[in-house]
N, C-alpha and C positions, 0 to 999 in steps of 0.2 A: 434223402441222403442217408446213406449208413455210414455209423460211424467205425464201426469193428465188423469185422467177418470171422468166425473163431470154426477152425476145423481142427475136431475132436470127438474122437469114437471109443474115448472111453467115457461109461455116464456118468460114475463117479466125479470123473475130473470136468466133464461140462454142468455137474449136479452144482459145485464148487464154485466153478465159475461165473455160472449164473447165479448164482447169492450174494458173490462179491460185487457185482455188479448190480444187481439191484439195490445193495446198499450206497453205493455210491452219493458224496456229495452232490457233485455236476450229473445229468443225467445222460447217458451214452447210448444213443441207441446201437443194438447189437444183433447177429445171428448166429445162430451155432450148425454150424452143420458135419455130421457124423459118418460120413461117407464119403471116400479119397472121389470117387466117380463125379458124387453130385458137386462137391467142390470145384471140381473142373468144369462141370458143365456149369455151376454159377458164373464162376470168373471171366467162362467163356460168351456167356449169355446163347449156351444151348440144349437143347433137352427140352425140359420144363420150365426153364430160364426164357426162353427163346421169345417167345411171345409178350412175356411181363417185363423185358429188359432189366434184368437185376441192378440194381443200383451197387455203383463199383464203391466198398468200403474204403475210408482213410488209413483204416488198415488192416492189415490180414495177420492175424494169428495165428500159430500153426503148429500142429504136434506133427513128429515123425512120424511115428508107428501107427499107421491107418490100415484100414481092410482095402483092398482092392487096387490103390493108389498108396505110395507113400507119400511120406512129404516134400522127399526130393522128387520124386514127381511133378505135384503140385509146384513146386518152386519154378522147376527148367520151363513148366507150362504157360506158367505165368507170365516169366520173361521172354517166352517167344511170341505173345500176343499184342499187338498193339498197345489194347484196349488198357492192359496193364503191367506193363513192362515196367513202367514206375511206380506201382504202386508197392510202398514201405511192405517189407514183411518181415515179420516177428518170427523165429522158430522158438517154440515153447515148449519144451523137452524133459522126461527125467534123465534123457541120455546125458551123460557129460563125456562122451566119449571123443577124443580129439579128432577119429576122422569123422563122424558124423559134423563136429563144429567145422572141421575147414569145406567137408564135401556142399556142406549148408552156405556158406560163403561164396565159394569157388561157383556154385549157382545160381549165385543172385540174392542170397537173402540179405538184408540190412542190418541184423541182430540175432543172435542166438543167447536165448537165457533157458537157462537149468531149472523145472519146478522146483520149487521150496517142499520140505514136506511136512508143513503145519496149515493148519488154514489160517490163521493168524497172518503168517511170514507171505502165503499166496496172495492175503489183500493186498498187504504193502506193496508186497511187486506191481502187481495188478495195478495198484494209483497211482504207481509211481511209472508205469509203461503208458500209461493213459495221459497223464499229465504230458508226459512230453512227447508224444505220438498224434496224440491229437489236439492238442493244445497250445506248448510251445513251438515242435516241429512245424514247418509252412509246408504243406504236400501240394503238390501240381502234378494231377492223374492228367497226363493228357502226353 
């Protein structure tokens, strides 16, 4: 079981990411993947997916601004699959731009939060998106 799936193609902010998360109290397991494509093809379990059945995360993290796929991409794809039509998705954005929040909504996401821009200010977010995402939140992928 995974517990986070984090798509993010920029490395600084998955360099970030994965620090915050390795320091974690609780331990979390996690993936990053940095390519709007491979994301799809995770979620979808096809490609390189296909064969190893990607284990569907408790939840999906997600920046806009990706190469090849955006993240409203990713979202509408999400939601028209089975497999994960409910599963929780985070968008993780520096955009605070009001149609990126509602076009994110209006397609299925469950949350949209703004990067912080301290690394400081990203853990707390970070613990505190994880505490209730994975922890308090009850998810049923099915």
């Amino acid at each position: 079981m995974l517990d986070l799936l984090y798509v993010e193609d920029n490395p600084d902010d998955a360099d970030v990411f994965g620090r915050v998360m390795r320091k974690m109290e609780k331990t979390i397991s996690y993936k990053v993947i940095n390519v709007g494509s491979e994301a799809l093809d995770y979620l979808s379990a096809e490609g390189k997916y296909q064969t190893e059945t990607a284990p569907l995360p408790k939840l999906l993290l997600l920046d806009l601004d990706l190469s090849e796929y955006s993240g409203f991409d990713i979202i509408e794809r999400a939601r028209s699959l089975s497999r994960t039509r409910l599963l929780p998705i985070v968008v993780f954005s520096t955009s605070d731009n009001p149609q990126d929040i509602s076009q994110s909504f209006q397609l299925g996401a469950n949350a949209y939060v703004v990067k912080p821009g301290t690394y400081q200010s990203i853990g707390q977010l970070l613990r505190r998106l994880c505490d209730f995402w994975l922890i308090d939140n009850n998810v049923v992928n099915a």
